[in-house]
N, C-alpha and C positions, 0 to 999 in steps of 0.2 A: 903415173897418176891414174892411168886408165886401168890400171892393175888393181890398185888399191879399190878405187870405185866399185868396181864390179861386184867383189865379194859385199859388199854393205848392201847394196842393192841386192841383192840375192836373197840378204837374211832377211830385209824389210818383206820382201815378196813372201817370205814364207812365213813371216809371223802375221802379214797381212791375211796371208790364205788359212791359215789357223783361225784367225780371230772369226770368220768370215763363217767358216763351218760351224764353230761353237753358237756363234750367234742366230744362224739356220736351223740348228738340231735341237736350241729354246723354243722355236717358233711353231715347229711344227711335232714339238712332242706334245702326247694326247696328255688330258688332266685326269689325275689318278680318279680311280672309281670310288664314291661316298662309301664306308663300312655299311654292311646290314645291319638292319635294326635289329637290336637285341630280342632273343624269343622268349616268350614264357613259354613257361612247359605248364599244363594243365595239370592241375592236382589230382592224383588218384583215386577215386571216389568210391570210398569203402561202403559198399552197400550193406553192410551187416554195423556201420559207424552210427551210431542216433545221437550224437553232438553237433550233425552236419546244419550249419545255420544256410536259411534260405537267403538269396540273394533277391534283389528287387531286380522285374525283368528290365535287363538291358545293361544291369551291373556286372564287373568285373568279376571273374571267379577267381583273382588271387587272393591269398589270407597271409596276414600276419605270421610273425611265428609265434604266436599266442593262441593262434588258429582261429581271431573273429576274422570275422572278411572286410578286407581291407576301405569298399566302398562306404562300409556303414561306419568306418571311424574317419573316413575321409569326410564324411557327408556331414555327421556332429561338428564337427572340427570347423568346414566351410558354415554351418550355422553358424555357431559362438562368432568368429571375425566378423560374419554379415550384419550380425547384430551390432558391434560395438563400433563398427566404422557405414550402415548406413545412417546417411545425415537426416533422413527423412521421418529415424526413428526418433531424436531431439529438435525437429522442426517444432516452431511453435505454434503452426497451423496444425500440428497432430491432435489429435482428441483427447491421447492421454495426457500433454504434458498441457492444454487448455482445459483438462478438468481437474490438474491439480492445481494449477495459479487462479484458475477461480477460486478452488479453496480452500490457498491461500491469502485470496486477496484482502488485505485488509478494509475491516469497516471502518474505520477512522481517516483522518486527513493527515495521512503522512504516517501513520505508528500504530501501530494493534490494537485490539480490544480489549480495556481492563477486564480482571474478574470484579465480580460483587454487583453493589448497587450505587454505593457511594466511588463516584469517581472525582479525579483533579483534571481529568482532561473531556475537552469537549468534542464531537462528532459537528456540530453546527458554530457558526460565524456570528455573533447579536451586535456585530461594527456595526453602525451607519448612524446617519443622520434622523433624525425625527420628530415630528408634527402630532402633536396628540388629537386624535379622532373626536370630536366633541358632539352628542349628540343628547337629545332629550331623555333620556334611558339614565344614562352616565351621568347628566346634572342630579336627578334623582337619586342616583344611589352616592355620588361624590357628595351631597348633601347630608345623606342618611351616614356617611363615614364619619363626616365632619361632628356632626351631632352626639356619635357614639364616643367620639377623643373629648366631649365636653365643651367643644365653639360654642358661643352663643350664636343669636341669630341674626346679630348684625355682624357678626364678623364670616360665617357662612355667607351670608346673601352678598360681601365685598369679595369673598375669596371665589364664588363663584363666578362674578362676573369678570376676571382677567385672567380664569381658569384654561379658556381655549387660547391663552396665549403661549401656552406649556410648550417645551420642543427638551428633547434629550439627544445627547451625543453619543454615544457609545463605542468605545476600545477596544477589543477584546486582542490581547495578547498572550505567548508563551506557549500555545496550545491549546487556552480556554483559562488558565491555570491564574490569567488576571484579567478582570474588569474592569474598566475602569468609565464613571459617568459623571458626566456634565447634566445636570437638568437645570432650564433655566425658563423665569416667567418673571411679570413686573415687581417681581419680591424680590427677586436675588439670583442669586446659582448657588445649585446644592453639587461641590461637586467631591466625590468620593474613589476610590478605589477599593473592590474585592477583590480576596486570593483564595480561592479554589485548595482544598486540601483532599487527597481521600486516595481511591487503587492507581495506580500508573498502567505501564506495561510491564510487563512481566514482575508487579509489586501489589501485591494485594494486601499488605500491612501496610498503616498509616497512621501517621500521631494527629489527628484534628489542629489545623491552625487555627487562632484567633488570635484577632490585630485587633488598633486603635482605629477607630475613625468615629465621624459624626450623623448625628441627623438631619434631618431637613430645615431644625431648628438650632441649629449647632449645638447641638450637646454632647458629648465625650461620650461615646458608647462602645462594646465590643462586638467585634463583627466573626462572622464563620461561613462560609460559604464549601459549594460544591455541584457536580453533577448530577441529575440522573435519568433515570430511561433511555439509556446507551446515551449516556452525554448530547442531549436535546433539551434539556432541562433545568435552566439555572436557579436552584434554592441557597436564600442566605439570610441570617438571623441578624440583627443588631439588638442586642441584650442589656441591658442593664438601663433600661430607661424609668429617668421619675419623674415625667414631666405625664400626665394624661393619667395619673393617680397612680403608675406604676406599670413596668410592663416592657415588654420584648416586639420590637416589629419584623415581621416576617416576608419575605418577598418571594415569588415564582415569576421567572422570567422565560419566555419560548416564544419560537415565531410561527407566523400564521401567513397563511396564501401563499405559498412558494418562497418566503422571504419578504415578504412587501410588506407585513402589517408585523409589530413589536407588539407583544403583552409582557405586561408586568400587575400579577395577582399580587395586591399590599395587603397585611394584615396584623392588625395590632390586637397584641394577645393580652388584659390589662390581667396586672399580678392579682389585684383583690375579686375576690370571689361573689358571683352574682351580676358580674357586671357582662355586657354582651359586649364580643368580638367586633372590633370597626373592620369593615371589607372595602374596598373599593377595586374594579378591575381598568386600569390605564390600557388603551389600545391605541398605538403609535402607527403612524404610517411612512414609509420610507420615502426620506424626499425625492422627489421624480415619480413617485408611482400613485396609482390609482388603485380605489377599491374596485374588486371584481363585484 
């Protein structure tokens, strides 16, 4: 038994002492040396050469084998990427891309500027509520209107006096492209809707609309409406009237004082000849506001 044992123990002893030195001669061998850095060689500099391109001081003197120098294709190359990946060149704080969306920016509310004159879409909002302005000026000429459509002068001197009880509603939907109003006093309510026809955005042909609607006195007339002076400006015709010997009435609608005060320029244009124009100017004030 003590035979046997010894040789095993012998062999463990020497593959222990094996192992022992390999793992010593890892520990304490040095780490290889880094390779040198590859060297350029200087280009030969033919002095009798006149295609020799200068280098900017501090640039590399290798060249292509095209023979430009290598810096100056390096250095185009670093532009173009600086440009198309600095972020500060599409910042919208930059100058150039805030003087192009300036003008860009559309003049309208929501959508471009028509061409031409006659537009379907409006720049200004004539919604709101309103109380017609009633003062000595306006009975005088709403009298002198009255006069010119043929009223007599008891029927003037009644329409006058529950004249300042006038108030208009006003819709404006679609882009400007419908109006719609309520006008209401101790007679009645006139209420109507115009549709705006004429340039769009990017559509400068137009077929003129005309609709059905009524007067103030209900009578069945044709209507045509539209914008102008960059859509600040509501003009619309009611045509075919024969009530006041004949004749077409014409309206101009726009606002005044920041939005606070409605005009509506009425005028009745009579078919037979000789006869003078009735004008009268209505000025609305928007409920909640005062005149400046």
């Amino acid at each position: 038994m003590k035979w046997v044992t010894f040789p095993v123990r012998f062999v463990w002893l020497r593959i222990l002492s094996r192992v022992g030195i390999w793992a010593q001669s890892l520990r304490t061998k040095p780490p290889e040396p880094a390779p040198p850095p590859p060297r350029l060689e200087e280009p030969q500099n033919d002095k009798n050469d006149n295609n020799t391109t200068a280098l900017p001081p501090g640039g590399n003197q290798t060249t292509s084998s095209s023979g430009a120098p290598v810096e100056a294709i390096t250095s185009s190359s670093e532009k173009v990427q600086t440009q198309r990946l600095d972020p500060f060149s599409f910042s919208p704080f930059s100058k150039d891309i805030r003087d192009k969306r300036r003008d860009e920016r559309p003049v309208l509310m929501g959508y471009d500027r028509p061409r031409g004159d006659r537009w379907a879409v409006a720049k200004v909002d004539l919604s709101g509520n309103w109380k017609l302005v009633e003062t000595d000026e306006f009975k005088v000429e709403y009298e002198e209107y009255l006069r010119r459509l043929g009223k007599i002068a008891l029927f003037r001197s009644i329409a006058l006096s529950f004249i300042g009880w006038t108030t208009e509603e006003t819709r404006q939907s679609n882009e400007g492209r419908s109006l719609h109003i309520v006008g209401k006093n101790p007679r009645g309510v006139w209420e109507r809707t115009l549709l705006a026809s004429g340039a769009t955005t990017g559509e400068s042909d137009f077929t003129p609309l005309r609709h059905a609607t009524v007067t103030g006195e209900n009578e069945p007339v044709e209507a045509e409406s539209w914008w102008e002076q960059g859509g600040t400006v509501h003009r619309s015709w009611m045509r075919g009237v024969t009530k006041y010997g004949g004749g077409d009435f014409e309206s101009v609608r726009y606002l005044e004082q920041n939005g606070k005060v409605y005009v509506c320029e009425s005028t009745f244009h009579h078919a037979q000849e000789g006869l003078e124009d009735a004008r009268v100017t209505f000025r609305f004030l928007r409920e909640g506001s005062s005149i400046d």
